[in-house]
C-alpha positions as CSV (number, residue, x, y, z in Angstrom):
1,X,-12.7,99.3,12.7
2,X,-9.6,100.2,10.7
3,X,-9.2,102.7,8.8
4,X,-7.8,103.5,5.8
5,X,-5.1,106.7,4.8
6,X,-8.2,108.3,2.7
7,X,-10.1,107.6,5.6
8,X,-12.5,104.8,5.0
9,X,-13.5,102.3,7.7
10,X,-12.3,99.0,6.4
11,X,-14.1,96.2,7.2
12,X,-13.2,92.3,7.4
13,X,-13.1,90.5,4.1
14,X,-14.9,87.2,4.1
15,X,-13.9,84.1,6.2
16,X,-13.3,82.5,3.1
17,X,-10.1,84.7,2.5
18,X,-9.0,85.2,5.9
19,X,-8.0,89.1,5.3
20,X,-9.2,91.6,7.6
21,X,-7.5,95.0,6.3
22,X,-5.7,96.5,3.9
23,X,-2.3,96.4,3.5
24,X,-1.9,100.3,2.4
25,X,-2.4,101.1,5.8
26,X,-0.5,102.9,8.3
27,X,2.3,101.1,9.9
28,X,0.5,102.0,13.4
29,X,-1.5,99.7,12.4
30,X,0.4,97.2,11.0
31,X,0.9,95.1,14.1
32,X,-2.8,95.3,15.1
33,X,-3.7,94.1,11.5
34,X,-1.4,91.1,11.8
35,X,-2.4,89.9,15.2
36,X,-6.5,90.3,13.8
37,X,-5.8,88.4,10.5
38,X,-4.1,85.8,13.1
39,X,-7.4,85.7,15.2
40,X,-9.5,85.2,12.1
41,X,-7.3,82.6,10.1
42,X,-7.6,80.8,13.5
43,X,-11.2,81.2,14.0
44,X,-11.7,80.2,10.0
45,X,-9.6,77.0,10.9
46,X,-11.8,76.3,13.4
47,X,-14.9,76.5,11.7
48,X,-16.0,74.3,8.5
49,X,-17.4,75.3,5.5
50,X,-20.7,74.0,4.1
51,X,-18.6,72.3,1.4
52,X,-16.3,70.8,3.8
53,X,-19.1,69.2,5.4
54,X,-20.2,68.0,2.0
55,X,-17.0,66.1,1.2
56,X,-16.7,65.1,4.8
57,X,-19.9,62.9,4.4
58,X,-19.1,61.8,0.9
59,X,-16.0,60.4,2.2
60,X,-17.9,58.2,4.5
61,X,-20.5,57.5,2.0
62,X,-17.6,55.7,-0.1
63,X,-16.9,53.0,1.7
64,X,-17.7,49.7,0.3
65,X,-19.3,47.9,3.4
66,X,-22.0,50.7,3.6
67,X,-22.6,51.2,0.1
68,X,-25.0,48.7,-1.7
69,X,-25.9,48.2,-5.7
70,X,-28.8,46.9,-6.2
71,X,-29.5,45.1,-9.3
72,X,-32.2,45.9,-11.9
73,X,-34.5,43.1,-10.5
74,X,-34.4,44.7,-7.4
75,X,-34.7,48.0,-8.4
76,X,-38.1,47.2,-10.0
77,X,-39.7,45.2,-7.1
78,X,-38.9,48.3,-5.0
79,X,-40.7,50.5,-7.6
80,X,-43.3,48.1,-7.6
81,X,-43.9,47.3,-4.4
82,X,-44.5,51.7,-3.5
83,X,-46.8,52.0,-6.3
84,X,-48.9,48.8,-5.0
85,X,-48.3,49.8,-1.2
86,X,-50.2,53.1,-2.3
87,X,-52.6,51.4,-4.9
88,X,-53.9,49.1,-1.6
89,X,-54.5,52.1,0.5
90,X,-56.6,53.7,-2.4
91,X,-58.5,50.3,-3.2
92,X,-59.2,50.2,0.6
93,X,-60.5,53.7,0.9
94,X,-62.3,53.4,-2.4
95,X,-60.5,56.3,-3.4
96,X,-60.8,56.6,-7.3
97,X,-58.8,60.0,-8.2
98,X,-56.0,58.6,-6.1
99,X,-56.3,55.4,-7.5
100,X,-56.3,56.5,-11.5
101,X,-53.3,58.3,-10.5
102,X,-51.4,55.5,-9.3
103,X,-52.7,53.2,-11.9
104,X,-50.8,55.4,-14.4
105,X,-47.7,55.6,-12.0
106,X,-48.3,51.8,-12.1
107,X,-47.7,51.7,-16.1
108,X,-45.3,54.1,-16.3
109,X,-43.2,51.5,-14.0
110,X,-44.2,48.7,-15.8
111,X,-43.1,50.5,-18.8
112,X,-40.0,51.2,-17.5
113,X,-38.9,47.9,-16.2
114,X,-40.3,46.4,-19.3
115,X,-36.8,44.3,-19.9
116,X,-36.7,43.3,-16.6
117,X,-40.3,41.8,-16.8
118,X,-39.7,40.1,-19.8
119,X,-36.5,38.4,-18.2
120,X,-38.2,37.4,-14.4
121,X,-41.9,37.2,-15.1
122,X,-44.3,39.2,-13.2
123,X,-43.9,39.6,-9.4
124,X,-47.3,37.7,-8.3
125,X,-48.0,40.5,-5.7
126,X,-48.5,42.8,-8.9
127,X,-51.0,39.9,-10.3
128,X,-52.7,40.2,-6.9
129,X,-52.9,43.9,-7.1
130,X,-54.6,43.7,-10.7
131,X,-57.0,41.1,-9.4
132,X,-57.9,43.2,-6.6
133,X,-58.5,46.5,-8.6
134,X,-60.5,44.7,-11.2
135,X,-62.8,43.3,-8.3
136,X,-63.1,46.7,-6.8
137,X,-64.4,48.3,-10.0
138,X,-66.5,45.5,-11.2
139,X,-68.7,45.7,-7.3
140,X,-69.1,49.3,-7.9
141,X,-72.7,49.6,-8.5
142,X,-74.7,51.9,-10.5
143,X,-76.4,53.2,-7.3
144,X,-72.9,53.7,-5.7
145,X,-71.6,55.5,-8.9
146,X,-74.7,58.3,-8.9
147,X,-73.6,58.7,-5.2
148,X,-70.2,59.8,-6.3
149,X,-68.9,63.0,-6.4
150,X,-68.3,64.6,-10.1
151,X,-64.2,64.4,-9.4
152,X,-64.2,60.8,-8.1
153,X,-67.2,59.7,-10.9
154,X,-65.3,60.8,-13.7
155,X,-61.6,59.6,-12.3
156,X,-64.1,56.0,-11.5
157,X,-65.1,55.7,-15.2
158,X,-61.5,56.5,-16.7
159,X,-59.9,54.4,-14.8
160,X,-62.6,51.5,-15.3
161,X,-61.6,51.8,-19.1
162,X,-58.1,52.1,-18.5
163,X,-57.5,49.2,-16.2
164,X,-59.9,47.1,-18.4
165,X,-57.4,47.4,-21.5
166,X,-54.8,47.2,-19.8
167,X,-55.6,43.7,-19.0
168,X,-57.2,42.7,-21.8
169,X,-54.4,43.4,-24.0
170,X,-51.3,41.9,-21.5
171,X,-52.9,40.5,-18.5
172,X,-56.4,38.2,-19.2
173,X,-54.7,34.9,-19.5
174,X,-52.4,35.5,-16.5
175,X,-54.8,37.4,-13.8
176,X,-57.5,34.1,-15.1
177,X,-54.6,31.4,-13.9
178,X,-53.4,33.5,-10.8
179,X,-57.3,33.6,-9.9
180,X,-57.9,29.8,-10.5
181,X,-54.6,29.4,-7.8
């Protein structure tokens, strides 16, 4: 390394500042210093920084033809559509817990996009979805409930009395004409 007239070893400064030495030092060394903070302004040239790299890919993030905005009506069938693509797998697995937390994921969208609903109307898949959950609670029997486990037994009669208000207070008239389609 270098060193210093008090007699410290110097060491390189960061890449970020491209120094290696001091500029106290001897003039011996003064040529051996310049050609070394050469090499490393060179070799911190070469390299890129992580937030190079960042504004690198949000340059080509910007451009128009790659970019898309999606609309509000979109934006909520999307949100729907995960919530119900996850809601079928539970229904299919008869998997309560999983089910009464998607159910509330379910609301919390529906809340959400309220405005949007309001405007477009219910997507029918979500109709569908409703149907299908009040179907699978109402062919649980009380056999099958005994056979449950305390975890999916209590999650099972939560989400029987949650997903029974929830359509008796917004849904009953609607699921009764989607299921008469």
């Amino acid at each position: 390394g270098l060193r210093s007239k008090c007699g410290r070893i110097l060491i390189k400064m960061s890449k970020f500042f491209g120094a290696v030495g001091d500029s106290s030092s001897s003039d011996d060394d003064s040529s051996e210093e310049s050609d070394a903070q050469e090499e490393v302004k060179e070799e911190v040239k070469g390299k890129q920084t992580k937030q190079d790299k960042v504004l690198i890919s949000d340059e080509e993030s910007s451009d128009p033809e790659d970019r898309k905005i999606l609309g509000p009506q979109v934006k909520m069938r999307q949100a729907l559509r995960k919530v119900t693509k996850d809601m079928h797998s539970h229904i299919d697995n008869k998997d309560f817990a999983g089910l009464h937390q998607d159910f509330n994921d379910l609301v919390k969208e529906l809340t959400r996009n309220s405005e949007v609903i309001a405007e477009h109307g219910e997507p029918n898949f979500l109709l569908k979805l409703l149907m299908k959950s009040e179907d699978l609670i109402n062919s649980v029997k009380g056999s099958d409930e005994k056979n449950m486990s305390k975890h999916h037994k209590k999650n099972f009669g939560t989400l029987k009395n949650k997903l029974k208000k929830f359509i008796k207070t917004d849904y009953e008239d609607k699921l009764a004409a989607y299921r008469k389609d």
